[in-house]
C-alpha positions as CSV (number, residue, x, y, z in Angstrom):
1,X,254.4,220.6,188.5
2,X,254.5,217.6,190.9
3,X,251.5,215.1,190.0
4,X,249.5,213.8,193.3
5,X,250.2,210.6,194.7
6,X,247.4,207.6,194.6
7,X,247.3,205.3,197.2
8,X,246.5,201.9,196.7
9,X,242.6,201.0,198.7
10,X,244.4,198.7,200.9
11,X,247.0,201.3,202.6
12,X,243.8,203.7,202.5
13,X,241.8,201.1,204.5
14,X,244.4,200.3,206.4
15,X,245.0,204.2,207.8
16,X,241.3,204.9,207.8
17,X,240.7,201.5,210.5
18,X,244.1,202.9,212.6
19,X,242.1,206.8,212.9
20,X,239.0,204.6,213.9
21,X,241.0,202.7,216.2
22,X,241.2,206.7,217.8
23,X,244.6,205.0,219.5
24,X,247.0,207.8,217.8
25,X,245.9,211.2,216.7
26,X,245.2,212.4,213.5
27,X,248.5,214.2,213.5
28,X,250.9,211.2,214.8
29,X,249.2,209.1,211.6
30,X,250.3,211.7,209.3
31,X,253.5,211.4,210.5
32,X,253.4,207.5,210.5
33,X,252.0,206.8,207.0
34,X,252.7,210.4,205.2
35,X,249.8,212.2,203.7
36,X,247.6,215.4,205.3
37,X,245.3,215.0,207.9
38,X,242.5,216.2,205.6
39,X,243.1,212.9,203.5
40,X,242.6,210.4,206.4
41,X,239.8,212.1,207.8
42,X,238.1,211.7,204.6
43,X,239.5,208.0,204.0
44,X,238.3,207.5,207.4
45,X,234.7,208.9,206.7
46,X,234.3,207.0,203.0
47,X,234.8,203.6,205.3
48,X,232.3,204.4,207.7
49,X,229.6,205.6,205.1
50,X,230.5,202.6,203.4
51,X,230.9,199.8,205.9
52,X,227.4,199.2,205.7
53,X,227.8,197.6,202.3
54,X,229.6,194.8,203.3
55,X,227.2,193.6,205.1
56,X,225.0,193.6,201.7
57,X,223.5,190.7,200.3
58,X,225.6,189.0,197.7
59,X,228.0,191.8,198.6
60,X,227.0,193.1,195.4
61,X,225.3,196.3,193.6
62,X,222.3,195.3,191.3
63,X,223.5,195.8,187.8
64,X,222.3,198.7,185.9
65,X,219.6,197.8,183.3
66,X,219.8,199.5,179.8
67,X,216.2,200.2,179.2
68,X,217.6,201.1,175.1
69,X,218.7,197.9,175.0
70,X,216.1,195.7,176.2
71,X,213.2,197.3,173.8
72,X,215.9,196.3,170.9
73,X,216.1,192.7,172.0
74,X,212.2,192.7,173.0
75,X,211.8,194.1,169.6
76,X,214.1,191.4,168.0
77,X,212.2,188.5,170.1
78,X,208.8,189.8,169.3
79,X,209.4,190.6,165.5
């Protein structure tokens, strides 16, 4: 049983950005950077759904609150 090869997010944006380019066809990029053309069609659409978050302030996601957590430390403080 042969175990799936992961690609490094740098060699997957750099495929996705050559099918946006739409200068080679799906099929000549297969046979340029190896893979199925399944793959970079979806490498292709996780950089368009997600292009818009580089544009996001701070370039960051808000961090996730632990609303457990801050009862026990309002609970500490108040107590």
């Amino acid at each position: 049983m042969s175990k799936r090869k992961q690609h490094h997010p740098e060699f997957k944006a750099k495929v996705a950005l050559e099918a946006l380019k739409g200068e080679e066809t799906v099929s000549e990029l297969t046979s340029q950077f190896g893979g199925h053309r399944t793959m970079i069609h979806q490498w292709k659409r996780a950089l368009l759904e997600g292009a818009s978050g580089v544009f996001e302030r701070g370039n960051r996601k808000a961090p996730e609150i632990d609303e457990e957590q801050v009862k026990d430390l309002h609970a500490k403080v108040m107590g």
